[in-house]
C-alpha positions, -999 to +999 in steps of 0.1 A: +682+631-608+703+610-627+720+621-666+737+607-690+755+621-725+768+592-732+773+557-728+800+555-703+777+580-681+753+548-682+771+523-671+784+547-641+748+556-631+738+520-630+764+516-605+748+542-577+722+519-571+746+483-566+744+483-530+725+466-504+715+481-473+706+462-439+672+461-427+687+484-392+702+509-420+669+512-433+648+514-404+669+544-394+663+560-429+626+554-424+630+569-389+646+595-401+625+607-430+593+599-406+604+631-384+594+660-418+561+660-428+552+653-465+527+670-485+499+647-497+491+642-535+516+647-566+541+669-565+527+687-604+491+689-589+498+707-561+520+731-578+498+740-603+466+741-581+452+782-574+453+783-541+474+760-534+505+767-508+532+756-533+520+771-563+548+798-554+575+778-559+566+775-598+571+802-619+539+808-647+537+828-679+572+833-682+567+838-718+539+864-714+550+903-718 
């Protein structure tokens, strides 16, 4: 997650991305991330589902008594 307060912060956080990477770098990324699973669906509708295996890591009704 990127941020920015002010306009400097912009121009910086453009600059993260101003690189190429080879087509062997990104095979080995793709290798990489293929070895841990991924859940299937979005990431808000599987928190939020009942029943659902990461509803844990949200935290509901924090403003309830």
């Amino acid at each position: 997650m990127v941020g920015c307060r002010n306009s400097r912060h912009v121009e910086d956080n453009a600059r993260i991305a101003a690189f190429d990477l080879t087509e062997e770098e990104l095979e080995r990324i793709r290798t990489f991330i293929s070895q841990y699973p991924t859940p299937e669906g979005e990431p808000f509708t599987l928190e939020r589902t009942p029943g659902s295996r990461y509803r844990n890591i949200m935290k509901m009704n924090l403003n309830k008594a």
